[in-house]
Structures are given as structure tokens and as C-alpha cells.
C-alpha positions as CSV (number, residue, x, y, z in Angstrom):
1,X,3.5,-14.7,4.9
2,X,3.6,-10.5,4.9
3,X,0.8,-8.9,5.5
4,X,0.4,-5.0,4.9
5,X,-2.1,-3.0,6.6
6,X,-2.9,0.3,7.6
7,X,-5.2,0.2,10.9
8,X,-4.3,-1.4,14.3
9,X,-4.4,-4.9,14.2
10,X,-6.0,-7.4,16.7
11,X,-5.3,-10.8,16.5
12,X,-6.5,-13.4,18.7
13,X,-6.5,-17.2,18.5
14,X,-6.5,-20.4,21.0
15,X,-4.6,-23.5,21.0
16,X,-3.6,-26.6,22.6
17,X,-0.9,-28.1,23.7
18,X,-0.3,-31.1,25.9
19,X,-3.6,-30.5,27.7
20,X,-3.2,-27.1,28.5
21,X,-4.9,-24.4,26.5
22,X,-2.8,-21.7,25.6
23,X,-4.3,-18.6,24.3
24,X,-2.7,-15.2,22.2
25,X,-3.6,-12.1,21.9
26,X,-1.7,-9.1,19.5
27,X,-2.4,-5.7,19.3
28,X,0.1,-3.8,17.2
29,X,0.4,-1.8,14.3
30,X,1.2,-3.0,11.2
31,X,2.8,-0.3,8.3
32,X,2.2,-0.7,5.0
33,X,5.6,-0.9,2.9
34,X,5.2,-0.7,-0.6
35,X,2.4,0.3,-3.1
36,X,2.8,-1.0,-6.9
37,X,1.7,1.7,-9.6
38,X,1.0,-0.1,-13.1
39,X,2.1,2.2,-15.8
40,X,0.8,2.4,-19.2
41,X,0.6,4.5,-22.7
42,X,-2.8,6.8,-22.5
43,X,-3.8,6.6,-26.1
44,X,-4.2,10.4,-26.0
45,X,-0.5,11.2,-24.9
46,X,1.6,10.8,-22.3
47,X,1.0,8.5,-19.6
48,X,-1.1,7.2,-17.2
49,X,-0.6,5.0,-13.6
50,X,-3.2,3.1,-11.5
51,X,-2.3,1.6,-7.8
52,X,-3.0,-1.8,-7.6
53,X,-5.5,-2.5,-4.6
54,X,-6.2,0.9,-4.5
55,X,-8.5,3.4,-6.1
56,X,-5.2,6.0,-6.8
57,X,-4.9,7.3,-10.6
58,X,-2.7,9.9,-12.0
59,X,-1.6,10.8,-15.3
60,X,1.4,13.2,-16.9
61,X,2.8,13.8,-20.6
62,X,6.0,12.0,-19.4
63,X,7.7,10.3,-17.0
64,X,9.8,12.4,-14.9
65,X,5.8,14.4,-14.3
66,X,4.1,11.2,-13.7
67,X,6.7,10.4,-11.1
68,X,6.1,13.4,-9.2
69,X,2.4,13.4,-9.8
70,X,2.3,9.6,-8.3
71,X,4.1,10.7,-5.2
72,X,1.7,13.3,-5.3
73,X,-1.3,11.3,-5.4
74,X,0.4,9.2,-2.8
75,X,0.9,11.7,-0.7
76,X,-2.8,13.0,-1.2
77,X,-4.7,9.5,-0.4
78,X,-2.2,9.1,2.6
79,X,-2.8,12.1,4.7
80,X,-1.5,10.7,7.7
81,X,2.1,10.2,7.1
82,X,2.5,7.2,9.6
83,X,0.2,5.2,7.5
84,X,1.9,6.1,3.9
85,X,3.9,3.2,2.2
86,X,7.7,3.3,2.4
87,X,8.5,2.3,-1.2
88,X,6.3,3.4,-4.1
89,X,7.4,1.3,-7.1
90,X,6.1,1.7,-10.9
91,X,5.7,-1.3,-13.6
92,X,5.2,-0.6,-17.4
């Protein structure tokens, strides 16, 4: 299982094994990799793109703008860049 994040993580849990309790504890940071932009025709022209699991819109009258204009907003809702995604991918 992956799991993305963007703040410090702390995981704890307790367990045992063979009588003895053995107990964990993990603080690290977790980056987030890869944020999905779903892509569609705006009825009015040109194009529009939504994050999924994240309140990031954008639109542009083609493709190569909308591209740039998603990196943008990107860019924009991830001010600090040790918390921005690696790979920005779109789906139309």
C-alpha cells in the first residue's frame, strides 16, 4: 500500500510477539508523487481540468495553455516546493 501525504507523519502501533511486547514508532516525511488532472471539453471553448482530491481548477482554449496553466495552478496551491508532487499527469 502507497500512501501520499504532505505533512510529517507519526505512526505508532504495539504488538506481540512470543510474550514480549514490541512497540514502533515513525516519524518521517512522506512526499507526495503524483497529482491526476481530469481533462475535459468546456462547452464554451477550449478546455478545462480539475485535480482529483484536490480543490485545483484551471482552464485554457487549448492544450499546450492548459498544460502550462495546470503547472501553474500547481505550482500556485504548492507554495512550498518540498511539498509539490513530482509527476503531474492529465486524463481526458
Amino acid at each position: 500500500m502507497k500512501v501520499y501525504h504532505q505533512e510529517n507523519v507519526n505512526l505508532s502501533s504495539q504488538m506481540r510477539y512470543n510474550n514480549f511486547i514490541i512497540k514502533v514508532h515513525v516519524s518521517k516525511y512522506i512526499p507526495m508523487i503524483e497529482i491526476v488532472f481530469l481533462v475535459e471539453d468546456d462547452p464554451d471553448g477550449g478546455y478545462t481540468a480539475s485535480a482529483l482530491g484536490y480543490s485545483i481548477f484551471t482552464q485554457a482554449d487549448d492544450l499546450a495553455s492548459l498544460q502550462i496553466m495546470i503547472h501553474d495552478a500547481v505550482d500556485c496551491h504548492f507554495s512550498d516546493e518540498n511539498n509539490r508532487p513530482e509527476i503531474i499527469r492529465y486524463s481526458k
